[in-house]
C-alpha positions, 0 to 999 in steps of 0.5 A: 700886839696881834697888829704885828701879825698882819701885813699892814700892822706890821709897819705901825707896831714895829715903829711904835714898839721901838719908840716905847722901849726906846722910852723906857730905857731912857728913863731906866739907864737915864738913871745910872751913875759912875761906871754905869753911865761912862760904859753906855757913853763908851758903847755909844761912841763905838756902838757902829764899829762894834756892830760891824764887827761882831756880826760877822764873828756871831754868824761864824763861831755860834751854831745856828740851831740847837743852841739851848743844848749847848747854853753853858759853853754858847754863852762863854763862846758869846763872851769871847765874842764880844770881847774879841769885837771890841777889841777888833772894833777899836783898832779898826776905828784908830786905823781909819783915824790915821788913814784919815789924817793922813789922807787929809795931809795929803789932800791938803798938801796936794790944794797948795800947788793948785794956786801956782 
């Protein structure tokens, strides 16, 4: 631990930081059945469209000091907030989808008349 206050331990501890509590999840939720499993299943396949959305949402409705005086209404704040960007999230990925296909029709409709 005291390699992560030093500039050239810094690097070394973060990484093997990350590959033990990557570890030890994976053994902890590697265990869960049912519900359990399908929700980190769904969280995973949307995990990137979650994060671009509720980081910007944290940043503008969570206080960013005195955070503790306020624990009670910061934590029900931080529900809606995750709430809220899984919604935002989800829509966001069905409008690119859409825009996807759509572009992909397009695009092919366009290669046909390349071949007159």
């Amino acid at each position: 631990m005291a390699a992560g206050l030093t500039r050239i331990g810094a690097v070394p501890y973060a990484a093997l930081m990350g590959v033990g509590w990557f570890v030890v999840l994976w053994s902890v939720l590697g265990r869960l059945q049912g519900k359990g499993r399908s929700l980190l299943r769904f969280l995973g396949q949307h995990s990137y469209s979650i994060y671009l959305v509720h980081h910007p949402l944290m940043l503008r409705w969570l206080p960013s000091e005195g955070w503790l005086s306020h624990m009670g209404s910061n934590l029900v704040i931080t529900g809606l907030i995750i709430a809220i960007s899984i919604g935002i999230a989800l829509a966001l990925e069905q409008v690119l989808v859409l825009l996807g296909k759509l572009w992909s029709s397009s695009a092919s409709y366009l290669n046909q008349g390349e071949g007159r």
